[in-house]
C-alpha positions as CSV (number, residue, x, y, z in Angstrom):
1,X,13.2,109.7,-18.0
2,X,15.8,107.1,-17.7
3,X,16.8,105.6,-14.1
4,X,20.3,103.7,-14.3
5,X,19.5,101.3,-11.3
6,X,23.7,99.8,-11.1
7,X,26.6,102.0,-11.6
8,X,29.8,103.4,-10.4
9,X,30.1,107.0,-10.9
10,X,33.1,107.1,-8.2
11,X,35.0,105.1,-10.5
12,X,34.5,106.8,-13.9
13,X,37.5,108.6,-15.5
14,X,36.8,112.1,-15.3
15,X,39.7,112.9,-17.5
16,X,37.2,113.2,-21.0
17,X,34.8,116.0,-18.4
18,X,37.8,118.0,-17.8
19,X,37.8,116.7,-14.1
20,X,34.7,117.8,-13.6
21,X,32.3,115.3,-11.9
22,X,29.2,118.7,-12.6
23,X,30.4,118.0,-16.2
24,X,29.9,114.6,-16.2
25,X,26.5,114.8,-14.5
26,X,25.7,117.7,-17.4
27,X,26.3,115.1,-20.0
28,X,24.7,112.2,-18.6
29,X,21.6,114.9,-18.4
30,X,21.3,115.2,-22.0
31,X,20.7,111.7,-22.4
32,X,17.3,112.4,-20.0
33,X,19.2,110.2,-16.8
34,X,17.0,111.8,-14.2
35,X,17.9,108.9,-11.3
36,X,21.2,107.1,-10.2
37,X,21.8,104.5,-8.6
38,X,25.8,104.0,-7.0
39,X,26.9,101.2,-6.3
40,X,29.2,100.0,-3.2
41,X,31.8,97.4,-3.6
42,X,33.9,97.9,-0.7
43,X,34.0,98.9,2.9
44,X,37.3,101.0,2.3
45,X,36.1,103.4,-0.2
46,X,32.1,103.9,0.9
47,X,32.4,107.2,2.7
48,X,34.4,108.8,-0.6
49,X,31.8,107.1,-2.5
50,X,29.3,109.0,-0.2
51,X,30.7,112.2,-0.3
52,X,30.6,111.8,-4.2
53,X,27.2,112.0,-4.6
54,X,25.9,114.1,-1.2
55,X,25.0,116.9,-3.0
56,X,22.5,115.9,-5.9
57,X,19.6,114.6,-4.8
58,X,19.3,112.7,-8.1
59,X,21.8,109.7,-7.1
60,X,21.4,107.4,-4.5
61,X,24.2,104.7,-3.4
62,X,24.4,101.0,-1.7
63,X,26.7,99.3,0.9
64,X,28.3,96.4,0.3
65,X,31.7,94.6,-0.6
66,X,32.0,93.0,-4.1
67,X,31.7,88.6,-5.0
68,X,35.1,89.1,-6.7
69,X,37.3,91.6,-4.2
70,X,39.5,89.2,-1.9
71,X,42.0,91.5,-0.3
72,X,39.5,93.9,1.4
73,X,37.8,94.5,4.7
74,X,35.4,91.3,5.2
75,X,32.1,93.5,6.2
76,X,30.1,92.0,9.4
77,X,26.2,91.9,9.9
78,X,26.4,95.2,12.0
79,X,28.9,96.9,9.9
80,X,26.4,97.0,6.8
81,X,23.4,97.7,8.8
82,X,25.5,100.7,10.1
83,X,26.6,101.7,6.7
84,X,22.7,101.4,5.5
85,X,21.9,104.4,8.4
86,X,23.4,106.7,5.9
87,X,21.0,109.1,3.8
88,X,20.9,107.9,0.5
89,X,21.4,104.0,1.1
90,X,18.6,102.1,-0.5
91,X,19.9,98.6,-0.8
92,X,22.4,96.2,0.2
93,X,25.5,95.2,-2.1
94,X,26.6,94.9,-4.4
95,X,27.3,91.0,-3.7
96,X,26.5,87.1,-4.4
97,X,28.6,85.0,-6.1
98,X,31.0,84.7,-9.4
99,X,32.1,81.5,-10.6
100,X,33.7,83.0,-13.7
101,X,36.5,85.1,-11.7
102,X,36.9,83.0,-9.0
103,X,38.0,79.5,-8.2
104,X,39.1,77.1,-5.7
105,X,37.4,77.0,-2.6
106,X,35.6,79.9,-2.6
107,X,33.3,79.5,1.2
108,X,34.6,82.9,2.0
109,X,33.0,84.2,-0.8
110,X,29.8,82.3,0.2
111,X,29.9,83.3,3.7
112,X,29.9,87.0,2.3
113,X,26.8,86.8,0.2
114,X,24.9,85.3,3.6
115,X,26.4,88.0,5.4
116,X,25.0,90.9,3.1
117,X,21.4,88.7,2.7
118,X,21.4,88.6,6.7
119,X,21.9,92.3,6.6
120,X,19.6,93.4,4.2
121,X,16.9,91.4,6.3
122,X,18.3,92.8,9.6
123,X,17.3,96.6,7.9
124,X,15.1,95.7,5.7
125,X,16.7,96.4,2.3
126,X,16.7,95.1,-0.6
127,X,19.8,93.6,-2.3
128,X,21.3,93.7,-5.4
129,X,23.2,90.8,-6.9
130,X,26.0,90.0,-8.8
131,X,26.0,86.4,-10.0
132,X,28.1,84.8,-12.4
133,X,28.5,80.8,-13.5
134,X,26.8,80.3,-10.2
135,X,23.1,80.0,-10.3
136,X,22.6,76.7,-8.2
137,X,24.3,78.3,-5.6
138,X,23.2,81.4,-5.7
139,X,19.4,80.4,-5.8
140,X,20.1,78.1,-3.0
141,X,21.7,80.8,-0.5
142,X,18.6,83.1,-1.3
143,X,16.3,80.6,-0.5
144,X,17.7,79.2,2.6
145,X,18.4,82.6,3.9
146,X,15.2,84.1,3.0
147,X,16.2,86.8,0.3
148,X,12.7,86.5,-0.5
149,X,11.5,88.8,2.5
150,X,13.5,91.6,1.4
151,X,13.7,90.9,-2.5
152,X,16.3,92.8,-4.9
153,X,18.2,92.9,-8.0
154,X,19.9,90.0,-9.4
155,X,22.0,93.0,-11.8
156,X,24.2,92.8,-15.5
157,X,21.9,89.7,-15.9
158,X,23.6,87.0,-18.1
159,X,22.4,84.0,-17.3
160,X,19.5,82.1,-18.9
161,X,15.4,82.3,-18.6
162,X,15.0,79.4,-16.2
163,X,17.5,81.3,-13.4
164,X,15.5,84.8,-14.3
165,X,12.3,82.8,-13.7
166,X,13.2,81.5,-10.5
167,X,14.4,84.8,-9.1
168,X,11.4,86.1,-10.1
169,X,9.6,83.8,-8.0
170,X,11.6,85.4,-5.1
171,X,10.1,88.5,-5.3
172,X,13.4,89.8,-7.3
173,X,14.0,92.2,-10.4
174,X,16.3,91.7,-13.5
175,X,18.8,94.0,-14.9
176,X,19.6,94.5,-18.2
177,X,23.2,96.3,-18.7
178,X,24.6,97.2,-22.7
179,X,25.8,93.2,-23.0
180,X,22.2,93.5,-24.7
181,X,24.0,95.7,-27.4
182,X,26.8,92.9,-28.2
183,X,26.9,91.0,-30.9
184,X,27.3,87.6,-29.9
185,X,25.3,87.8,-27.0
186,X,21.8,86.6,-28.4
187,X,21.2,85.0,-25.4
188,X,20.7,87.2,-23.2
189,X,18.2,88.9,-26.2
190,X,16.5,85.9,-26.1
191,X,16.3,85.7,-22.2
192,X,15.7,89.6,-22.0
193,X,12.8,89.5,-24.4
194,X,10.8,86.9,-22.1
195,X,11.4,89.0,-19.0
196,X,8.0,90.5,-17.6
197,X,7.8,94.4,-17.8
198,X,6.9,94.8,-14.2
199,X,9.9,92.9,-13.4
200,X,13.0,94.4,-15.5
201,X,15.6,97.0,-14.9
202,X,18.3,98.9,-16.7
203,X,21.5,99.9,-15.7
204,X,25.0,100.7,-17.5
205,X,27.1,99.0,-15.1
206,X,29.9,102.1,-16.5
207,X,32.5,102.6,-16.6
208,X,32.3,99.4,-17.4
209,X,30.4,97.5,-20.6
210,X,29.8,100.3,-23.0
211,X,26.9,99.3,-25.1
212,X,27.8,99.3,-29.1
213,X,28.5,101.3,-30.8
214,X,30.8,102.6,-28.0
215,X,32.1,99.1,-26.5
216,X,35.7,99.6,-25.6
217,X,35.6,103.1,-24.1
218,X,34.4,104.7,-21.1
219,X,30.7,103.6,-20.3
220,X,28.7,106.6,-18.2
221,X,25.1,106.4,-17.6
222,X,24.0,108.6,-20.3
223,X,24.5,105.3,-22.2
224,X,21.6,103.6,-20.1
225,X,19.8,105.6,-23.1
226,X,21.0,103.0,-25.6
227,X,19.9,99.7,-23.8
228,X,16.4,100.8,-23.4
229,X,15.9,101.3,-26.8
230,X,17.6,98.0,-27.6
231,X,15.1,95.6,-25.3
232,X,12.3,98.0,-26.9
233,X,13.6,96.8,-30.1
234,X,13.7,92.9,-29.2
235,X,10.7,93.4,-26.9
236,X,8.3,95.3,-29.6
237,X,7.8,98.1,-26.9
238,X,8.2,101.7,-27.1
239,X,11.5,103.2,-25.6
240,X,9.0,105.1,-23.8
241,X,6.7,102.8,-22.4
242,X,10.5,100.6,-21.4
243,X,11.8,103.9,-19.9
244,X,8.6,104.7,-17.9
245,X,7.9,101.6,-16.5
246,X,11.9,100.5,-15.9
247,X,12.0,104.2,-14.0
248,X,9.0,103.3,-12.0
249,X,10.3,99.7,-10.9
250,X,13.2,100.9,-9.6
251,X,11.2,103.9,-8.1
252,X,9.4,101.0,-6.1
253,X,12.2,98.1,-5.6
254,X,14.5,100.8,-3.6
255,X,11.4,102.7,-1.8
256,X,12.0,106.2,-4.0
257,X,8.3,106.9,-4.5
């Protein structure tokens, strides 16, 4: 059993399932994907997002408006906690900060990731993250606002051991997305490998980041398949022992048990 904890199955190209979304869900069955995660990046398009997956009692979603989105809604306290009322809302985001995408003064972008941390303590979920070129930062904002009470993801991890370590003092999980596949990224191998099992995630982050050897098409969770027996590889782990334990940390992080 596989749990995809970060995707966006709203935003996958149905055009290769016939326009099927059942068929879709059929082949991402195959690969053993018992559990889903959705993941919310703007206010606008939540409640077709949430009509999506209503009906399987697999998937679960999150509320919250994307680091990198500029020209959207700007979500309020209130507005999130609302969204979070929902059935089948487990966490706040995704949100936090990218560096990479975005420059210039960037406090609105700041101000949002505060926002979502003040929400996710105001309902008590937990958050997941999206951090990019911005670790100071981002490790500042969640200590200062006390991410730690309600803990969360910091998701399509990238960034090196000392930054996992540190979130992992918070109280927060690491996700591992098919950038564990690519060639040239042997650092986040070498980070990956040192992350405790207790402590790591998997995700496909589709339709984005196919892992190899399907990088440049259409990513779907199925896929998550392929990462787990990747860290298993670098981790000298069993794919099941990574798959059970992965399925049960997500199980706990976003209160499913």
């Amino acid at each position: 059993m596989f749990f995809d904890s970060h995707c966006h199955l709203d935003r996958i190209d149905l055009a290769g399932f016939n326009n099927d979304f059942d068929q879709l869900l059929k082949t991402i069955e195959q690969d053993a994907v018992t559990r889903m995660l959705c993941i919310g990046v703007n206010l606008e398009s939540f409640d077709a997002m949430h009509r999506r997956i209503g009906a399987y009692a697999h998937i679960f979603c999150t509320a919250g408006v994307h680091p990198d989105y500029e020209d959207v809604q700007e979500p309020s306290v209130e507005q999130l906690c609302e969204l979070a009322q929902h059935d089948k809302v487990v966490a706040i985001g995704e949100t936090g900060l990218d560096y990479f995408h975005q420059s210039g003064e960037l406090d609105w972008q700041r101000n949002r990731f505060i926002t979502h941390i003040e929400a996710a303590r105001e309902c008590g979920l937990p958050l997941v993250i999206h951090t990019r070129d911005a670790r100071e930062d981002t490790l500042a904002l969640l200590r200062k606002h006390r991410a730690q009470d309600v803990g969360g993801v910091l998701h399509c991890f990238t960034e090196d051991w000392s930054m996992a370590q540190a979130a992992i003092e918070l109280g927060f999980y690491i996700s591992i997305s098919g950038i564990v596949t690519f060639h040239q990224a042997q650092n986040v191998r070498d980070m990956a490998s040192q992350i405790p099992l207790e402590r790591l995630l998997i995700e496909t982050d589709a339709p984005w980041l196919s892992p190899a050897p399907y990088r440049g098409k259409t990513n779907h969770p199925g896929r998550v398949r392929l990462v787990a027996e990747k860290l298993a590889e670098i981790r000298g782990e069993s794919v099941e022992q990574l798959a059970r334990e992965t399925f049960n940390n997500a199980n706990n992080l976003f209160g499913l048990n």
